[in-house]
C-alpha positions as CSV (number, residue, x, y, z in Angstrom):
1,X,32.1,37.4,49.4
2,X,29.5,38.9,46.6
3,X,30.9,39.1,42.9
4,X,32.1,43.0,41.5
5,X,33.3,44.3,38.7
6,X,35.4,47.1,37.9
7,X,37.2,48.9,34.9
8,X,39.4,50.9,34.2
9,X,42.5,52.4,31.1
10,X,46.0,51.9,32.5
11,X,48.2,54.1,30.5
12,X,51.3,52.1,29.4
13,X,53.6,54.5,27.4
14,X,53.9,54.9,23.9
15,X,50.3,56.7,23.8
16,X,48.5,53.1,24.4
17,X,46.2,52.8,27.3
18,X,44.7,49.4,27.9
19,X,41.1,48.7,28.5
20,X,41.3,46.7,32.1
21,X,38.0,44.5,33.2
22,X,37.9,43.2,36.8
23,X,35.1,40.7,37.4
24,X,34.5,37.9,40.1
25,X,35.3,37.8,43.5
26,X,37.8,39.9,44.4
27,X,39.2,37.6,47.5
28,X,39.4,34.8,45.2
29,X,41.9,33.8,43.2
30,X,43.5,36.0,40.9
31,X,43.4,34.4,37.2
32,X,44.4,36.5,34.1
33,X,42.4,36.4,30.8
34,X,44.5,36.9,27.4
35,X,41.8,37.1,24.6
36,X,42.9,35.8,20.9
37,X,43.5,37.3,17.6
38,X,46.3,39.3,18.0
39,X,43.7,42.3,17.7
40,X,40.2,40.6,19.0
41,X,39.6,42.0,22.3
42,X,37.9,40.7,25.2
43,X,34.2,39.9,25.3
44,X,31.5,39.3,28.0
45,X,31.0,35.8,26.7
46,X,34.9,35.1,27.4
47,X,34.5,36.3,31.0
48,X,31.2,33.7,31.4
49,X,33.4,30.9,31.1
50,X,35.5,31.6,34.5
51,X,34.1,31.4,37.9
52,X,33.4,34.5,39.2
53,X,32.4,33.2,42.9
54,X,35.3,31.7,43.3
55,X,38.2,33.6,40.8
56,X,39.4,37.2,40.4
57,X,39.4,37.7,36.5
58,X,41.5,39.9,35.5
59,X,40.8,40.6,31.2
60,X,42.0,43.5,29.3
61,X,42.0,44.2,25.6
62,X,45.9,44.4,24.4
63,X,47.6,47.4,22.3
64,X,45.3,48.6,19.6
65,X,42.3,45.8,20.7
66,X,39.0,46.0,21.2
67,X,38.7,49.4,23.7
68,X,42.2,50.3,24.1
69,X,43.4,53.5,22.7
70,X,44.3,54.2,20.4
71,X,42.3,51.2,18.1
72,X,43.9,49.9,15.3
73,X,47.2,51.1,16.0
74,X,50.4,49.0,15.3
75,X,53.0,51.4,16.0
76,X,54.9,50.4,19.6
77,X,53.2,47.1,19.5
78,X,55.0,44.5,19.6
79,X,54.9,41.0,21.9
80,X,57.6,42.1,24.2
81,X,55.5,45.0,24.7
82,X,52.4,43.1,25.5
83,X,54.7,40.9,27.5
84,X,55.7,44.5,29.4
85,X,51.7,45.1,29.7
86,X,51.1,42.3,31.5
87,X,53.8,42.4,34.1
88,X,52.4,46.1,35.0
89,X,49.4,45.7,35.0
90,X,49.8,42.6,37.6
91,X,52.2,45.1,39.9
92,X,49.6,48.2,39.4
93,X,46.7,45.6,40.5
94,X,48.9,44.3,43.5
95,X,48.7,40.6,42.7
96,X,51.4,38.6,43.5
97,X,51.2,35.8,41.8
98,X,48.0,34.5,39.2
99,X,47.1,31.6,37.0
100,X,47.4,32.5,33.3
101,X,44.8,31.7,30.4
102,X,44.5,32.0,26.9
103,X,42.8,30.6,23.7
104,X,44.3,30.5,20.4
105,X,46.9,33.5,20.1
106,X,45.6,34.6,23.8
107,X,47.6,30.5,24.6
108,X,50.8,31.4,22.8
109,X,51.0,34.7,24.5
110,X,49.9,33.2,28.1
111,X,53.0,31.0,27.6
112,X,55.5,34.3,26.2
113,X,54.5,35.6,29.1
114,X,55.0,32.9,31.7
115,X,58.7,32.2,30.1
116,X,59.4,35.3,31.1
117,X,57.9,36.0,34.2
118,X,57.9,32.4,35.7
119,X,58.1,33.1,39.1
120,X,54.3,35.1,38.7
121,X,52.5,32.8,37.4
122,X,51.2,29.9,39.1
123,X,49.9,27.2,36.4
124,X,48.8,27.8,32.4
125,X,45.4,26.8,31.2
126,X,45.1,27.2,27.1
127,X,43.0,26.4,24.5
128,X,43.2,26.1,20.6
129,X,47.2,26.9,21.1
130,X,48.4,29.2,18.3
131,X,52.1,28.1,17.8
132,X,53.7,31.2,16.5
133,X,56.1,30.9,12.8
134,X,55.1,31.4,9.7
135,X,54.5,27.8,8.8
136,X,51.5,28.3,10.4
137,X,50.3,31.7,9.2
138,X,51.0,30.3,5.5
139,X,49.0,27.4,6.4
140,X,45.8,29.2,7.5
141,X,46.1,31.8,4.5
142,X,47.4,29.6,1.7
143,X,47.1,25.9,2.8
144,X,43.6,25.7,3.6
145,X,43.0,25.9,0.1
146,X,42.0,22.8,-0.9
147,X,41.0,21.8,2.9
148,X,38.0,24.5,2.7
149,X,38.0,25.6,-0.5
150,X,34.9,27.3,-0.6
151,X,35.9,29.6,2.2
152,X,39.4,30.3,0.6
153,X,37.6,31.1,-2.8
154,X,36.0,33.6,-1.2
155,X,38.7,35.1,0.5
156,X,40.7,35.0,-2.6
157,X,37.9,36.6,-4.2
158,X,38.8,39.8,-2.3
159,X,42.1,40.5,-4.0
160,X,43.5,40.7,-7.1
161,X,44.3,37.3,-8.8
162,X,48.0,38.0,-9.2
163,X,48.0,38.6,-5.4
164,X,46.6,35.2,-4.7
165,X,49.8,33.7,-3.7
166,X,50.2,35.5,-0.7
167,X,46.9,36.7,0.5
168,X,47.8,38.3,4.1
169,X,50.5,40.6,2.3
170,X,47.2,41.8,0.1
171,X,44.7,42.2,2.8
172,X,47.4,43.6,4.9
173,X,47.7,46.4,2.2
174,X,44.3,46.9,2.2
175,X,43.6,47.2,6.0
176,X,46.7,49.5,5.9
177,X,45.7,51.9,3.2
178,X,44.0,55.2,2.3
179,X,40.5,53.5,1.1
180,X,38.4,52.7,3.7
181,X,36.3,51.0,1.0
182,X,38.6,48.7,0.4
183,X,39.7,48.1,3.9
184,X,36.1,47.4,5.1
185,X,35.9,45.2,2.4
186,X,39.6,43.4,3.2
187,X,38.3,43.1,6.8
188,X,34.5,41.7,6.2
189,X,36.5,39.3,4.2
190,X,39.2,37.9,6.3
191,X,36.1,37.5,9.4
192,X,34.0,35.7,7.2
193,X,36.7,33.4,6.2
194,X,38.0,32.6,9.5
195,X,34.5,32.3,10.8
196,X,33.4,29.5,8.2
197,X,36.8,28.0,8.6
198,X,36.5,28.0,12.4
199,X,32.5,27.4,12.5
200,X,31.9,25.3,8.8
201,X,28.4,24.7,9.9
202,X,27.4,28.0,11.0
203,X,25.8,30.9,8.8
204,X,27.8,32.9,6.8
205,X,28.5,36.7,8.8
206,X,25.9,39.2,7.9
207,X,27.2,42.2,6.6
208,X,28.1,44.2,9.6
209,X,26.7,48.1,10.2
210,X,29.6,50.6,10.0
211,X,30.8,51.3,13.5
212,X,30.9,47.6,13.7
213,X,33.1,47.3,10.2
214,X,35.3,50.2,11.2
215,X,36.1,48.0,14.3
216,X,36.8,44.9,11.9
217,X,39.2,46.7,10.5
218,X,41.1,48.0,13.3
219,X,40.8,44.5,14.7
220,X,42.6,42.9,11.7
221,X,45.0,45.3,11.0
222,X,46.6,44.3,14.6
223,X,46.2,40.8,13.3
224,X,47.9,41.3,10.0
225,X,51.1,43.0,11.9
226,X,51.7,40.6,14.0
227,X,51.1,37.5,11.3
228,X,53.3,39.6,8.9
229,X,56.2,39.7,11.7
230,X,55.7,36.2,12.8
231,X,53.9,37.3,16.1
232,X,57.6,38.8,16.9
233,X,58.2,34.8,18.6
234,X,61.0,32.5,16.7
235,X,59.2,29.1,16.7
236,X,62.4,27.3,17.5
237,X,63.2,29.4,20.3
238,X,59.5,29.7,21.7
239,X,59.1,25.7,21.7
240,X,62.6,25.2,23.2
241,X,62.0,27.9,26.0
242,X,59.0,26.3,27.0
243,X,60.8,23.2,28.2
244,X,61.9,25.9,30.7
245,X,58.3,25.3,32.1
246,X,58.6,21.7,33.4
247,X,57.1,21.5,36.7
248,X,54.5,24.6,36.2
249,X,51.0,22.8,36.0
250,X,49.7,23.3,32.2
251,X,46.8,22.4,30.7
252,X,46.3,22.1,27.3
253,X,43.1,22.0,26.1
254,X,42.3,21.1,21.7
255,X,40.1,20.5,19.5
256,X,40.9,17.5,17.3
257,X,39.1,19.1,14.0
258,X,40.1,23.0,14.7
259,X,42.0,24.1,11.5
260,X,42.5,27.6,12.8
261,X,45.2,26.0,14.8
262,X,46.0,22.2,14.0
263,X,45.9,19.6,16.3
264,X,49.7,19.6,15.7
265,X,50.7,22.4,17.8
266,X,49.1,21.0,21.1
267,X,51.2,18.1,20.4
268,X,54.4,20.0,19.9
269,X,53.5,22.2,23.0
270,X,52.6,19.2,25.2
271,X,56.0,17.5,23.9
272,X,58.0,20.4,24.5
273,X,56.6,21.1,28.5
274,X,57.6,18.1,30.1
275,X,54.9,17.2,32.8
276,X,52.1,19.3,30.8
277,X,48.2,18.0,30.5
278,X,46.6,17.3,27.0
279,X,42.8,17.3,26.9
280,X,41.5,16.4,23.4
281,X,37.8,17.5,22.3
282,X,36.4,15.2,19.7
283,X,34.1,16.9,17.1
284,X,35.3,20.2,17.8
285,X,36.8,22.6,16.0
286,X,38.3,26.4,16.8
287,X,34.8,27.1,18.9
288,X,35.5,28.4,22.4
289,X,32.1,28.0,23.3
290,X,31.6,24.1,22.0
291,X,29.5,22.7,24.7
292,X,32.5,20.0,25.5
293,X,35.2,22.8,25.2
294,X,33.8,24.7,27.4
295,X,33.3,22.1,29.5
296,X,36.6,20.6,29.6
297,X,37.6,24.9,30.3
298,X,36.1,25.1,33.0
299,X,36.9,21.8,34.5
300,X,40.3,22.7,34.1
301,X,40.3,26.1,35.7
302,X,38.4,24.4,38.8
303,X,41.2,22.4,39.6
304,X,44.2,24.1,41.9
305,X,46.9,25.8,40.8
306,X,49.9,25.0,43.0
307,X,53.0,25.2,41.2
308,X,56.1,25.7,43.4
């Protein structure tokens, strides 16, 4: 069978329509593709890292991500409603069951969305798992500080000193306001940081034309609702419900250096799904594309999904 690819918007209520990409092998087997963020949007690169011989990769950008209409926009997007996307767009695509992936927030919602569709979903492989709370958002926004201090200097740079104590409520005000100005500038700012904190050794993010900074900023003001609300998960709740997944094959995948998301949360994930894989990555941080992340990916994804 020769590889295709499709696309396509599926309208989903509340004046969203999602940005669909169908790639591979469309006889093969059906594996869904969560991006990160909340707000990134899928990528080509992402899509290189499946098999598209042998897999039907399904990818689409989530509410108010990437091409999905309307960009930016926060307003009936929530998880459960991304949760709700997912589930129709695997009836509208006829697929009765598929293996679920994810990096970073794309892992956290892979595993939302397997809790509460268990029966679709034949095995989890994630990568850089974002555990949702607000223990972690402080952590990346306020307790990095002295762990990459040059990068959360700059950040705090952006704001106003007496805003310093809680920087996402500040860029959040920014990304969310009247002056585009300052919300390019809130944007540019959050991406640089989370770039040098997710990359330390690579060069600092040119400045970026404007139709590429207008999409910064609808990107992170998806990002700042959901960190704001928690990502809409209770972490006490999330990691108990995902002992609910014993049995389903799940791979976890981590870099031990990522300090987007700690090293911790694969550990708490991997204790809290009984029968779950752990698959450290030495010298690795956040990268998705690390030579031995990607490696370790896509050794994973070869492997069969056969969860009862």
């Amino acid at each position: 069978m020769t590889a295709s690819a499709d696309s396509f918007f599926l309208p989903v209520g509340d004046g969203h329509a999602l940005a669909v990409q169908l790639a591979g092998n469309p006889a093969g087997e059906p594996v869904l593709a969560l991006h990160g963020g909340p707000g990134s949007g899928c990528s080509p690169r992402l899509l290189s890292l499946y098999d598209a011989t042998r897999q039907r990769i399904v990818a689409f950008d989530q509410r108010g991500a990437g091409r999905s209409q309307p960009a930016g926009e926060t307003r009936a997007n929530t998880t459960a409603h991304l949760i709700a996307d997912i589930e129709r767009l695997r009836r509208h695509l006829g697929i009765g069951r598929w293996r679920v992936t994810g990096g970073s927030w794309g892992a956290a919602l892979a595993l939302a969305y397997a809790i509460a569709h268990r029966p679709a979903v034949t095995g989890l492989v994630l990568r850089s798992s974002f555990v949702p709370g607000m223990g972690n958002v402080r952590g990346f926004f306020q307790g990095l500080a002295t762990v990459c201090p040059a990068a959360w200097q700059a950040l705090a740079a952006s704001v106003a000193e007496g805003e310093r104590g809680d920087l996402l409520a500040a860029l959040a005000h920014r990304l969310n306001g009247h002056d585009a100005a300052a919300a390019g500038a809130a944007a540019l700012a959050w991406a640089r940081y989370e770039a040098a904190v997710a990359e330390p050794a690579a060069p600092p993010l040119p400045e970026p034309p404007p139709v590429e900074l207008d999409r910064l900023v609808a990107r992170y003001r998806v990002q700042a609702h959901y960190l704001r609300a928690g990502c809409f998960l209770d972490e006490a709740a999330f990691l108990a419900d995902c002992g609910g997944l014993a049995g389903l094959p799940v791979t976890l995948i981590h870099g031990r250096d990522d300090r987007v998301c700690p090293p911790a949360n694969a550990e708490r994930l991997h204790a809290a799904i009984p029968g779950s894989r752990l698959v450290w990555i030495d010298d690795c941080g956040h990268a998705a594309f690390h030579p031995a992340m990607a490696a370790a990916w896509r050794a994973a994804l070869a492997g069969p999904a056969d969860a009862p």
